[in-house]
N, C-alpha and C positions, 0 to 999 in steps of 0.2 A: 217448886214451881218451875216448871221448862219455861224460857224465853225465847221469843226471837231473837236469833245471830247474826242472820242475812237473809234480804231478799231479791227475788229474782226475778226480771222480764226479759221476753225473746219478743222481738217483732219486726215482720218482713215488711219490705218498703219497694214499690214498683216503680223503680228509677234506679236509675245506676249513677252511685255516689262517686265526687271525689273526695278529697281528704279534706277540704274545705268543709265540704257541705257536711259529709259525714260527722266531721267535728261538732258541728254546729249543731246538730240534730241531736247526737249522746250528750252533748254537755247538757244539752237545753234537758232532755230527757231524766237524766241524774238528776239537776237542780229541783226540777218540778219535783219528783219522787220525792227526793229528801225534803222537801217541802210539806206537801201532802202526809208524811210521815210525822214528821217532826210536831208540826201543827195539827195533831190530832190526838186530844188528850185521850179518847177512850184505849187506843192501843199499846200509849206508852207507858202503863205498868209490865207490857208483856217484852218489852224491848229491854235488849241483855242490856245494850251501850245507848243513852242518852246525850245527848241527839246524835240522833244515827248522822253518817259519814258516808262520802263517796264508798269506802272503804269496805262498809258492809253491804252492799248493793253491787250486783253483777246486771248490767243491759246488753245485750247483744242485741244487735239491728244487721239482719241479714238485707240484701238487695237485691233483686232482681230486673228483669227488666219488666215491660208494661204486660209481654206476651207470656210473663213465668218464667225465663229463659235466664241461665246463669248470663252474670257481669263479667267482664273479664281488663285484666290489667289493660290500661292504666286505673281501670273505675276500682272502687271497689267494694269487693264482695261481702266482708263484716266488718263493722267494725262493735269495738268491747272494750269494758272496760273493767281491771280486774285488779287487785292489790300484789304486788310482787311475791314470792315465797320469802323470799330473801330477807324481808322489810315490811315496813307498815302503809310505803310507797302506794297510791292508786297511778295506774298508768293506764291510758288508752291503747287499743291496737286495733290499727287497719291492717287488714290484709288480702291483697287479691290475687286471684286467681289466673290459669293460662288455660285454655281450650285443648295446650296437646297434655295437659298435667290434672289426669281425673282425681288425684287424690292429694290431698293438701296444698298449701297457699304458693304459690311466685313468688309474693313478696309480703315482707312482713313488716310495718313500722308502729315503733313504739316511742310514745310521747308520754309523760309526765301528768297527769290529770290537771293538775293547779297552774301550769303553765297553758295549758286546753284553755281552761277557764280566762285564764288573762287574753289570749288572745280572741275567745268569742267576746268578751268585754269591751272589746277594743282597747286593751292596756298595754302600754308599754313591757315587752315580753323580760325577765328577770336576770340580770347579770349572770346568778349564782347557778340556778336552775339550767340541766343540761338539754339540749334542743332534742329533734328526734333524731331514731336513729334507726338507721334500716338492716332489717335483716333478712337479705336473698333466701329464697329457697335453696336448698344442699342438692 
């Protein structure tokens, strides 16, 4: 019997995000899914890993603005959240975009998922747990 492994939503949003808000929207966005998931016994015989995890779940939330028109730094343009290759790590990534740079991000920061979560929480952010961390366009 094939299982689900992961699943996937893309959804555009006509405002231009900052990292704040952007945060606040994917976290909120995950939780709910894995929610809605988890809490549904008809699907989970067909689910590989019980209870599904940020882990297996990809969101991307593109941005624009109200007229269709791309975002551009400081706002930003996606943000996603994806499991590291490296690890079993979920990490969010913002990244946005520059008007004279048609192809790939300005700037790229990557944040921790579960430290996301403590801080849409309003919780005290984690000793151990590394902060974000940016990474310019080459």
């Amino acid at each position: 019997m094939d299982h689900v492994n992961m699943l996937a939503l893309s959804f555009l949003i006509y405002r231009p995000l900052t990292v704040e808000s952007a945060r606040e929207i994917i976290v909120d966005c995950v939780e709910e899914f894995l929610f809605q998931i988890n809490s549904n016994e008809e699907i989970r015989p067909y689910l590989k890993n019980y209870p599904f995890t940020p882990k297996e779940l990809k969101i991307s939330i593109f941005s624009h603005t109200e007229k269709n028109e791309a975002v551009y730094d400081p706002y930003i343009s996606v943000v996603s959240n994806s499991t590291r290759h490296d690890s079993t790590q979920t990490m969010l990534w913002f990244r946005t975009k520059a008007p004279d740079q048609p192809f790939g991000y300005k700037t790229e920061i990557e944040e921790d998922y579960q430290e996301a979560l403590r801080i849409v929480k309003g919780e005290k952010p984690s000793e151990t747990s590394p902060s974000a961390t940016l990474f310019p366009s080459k």
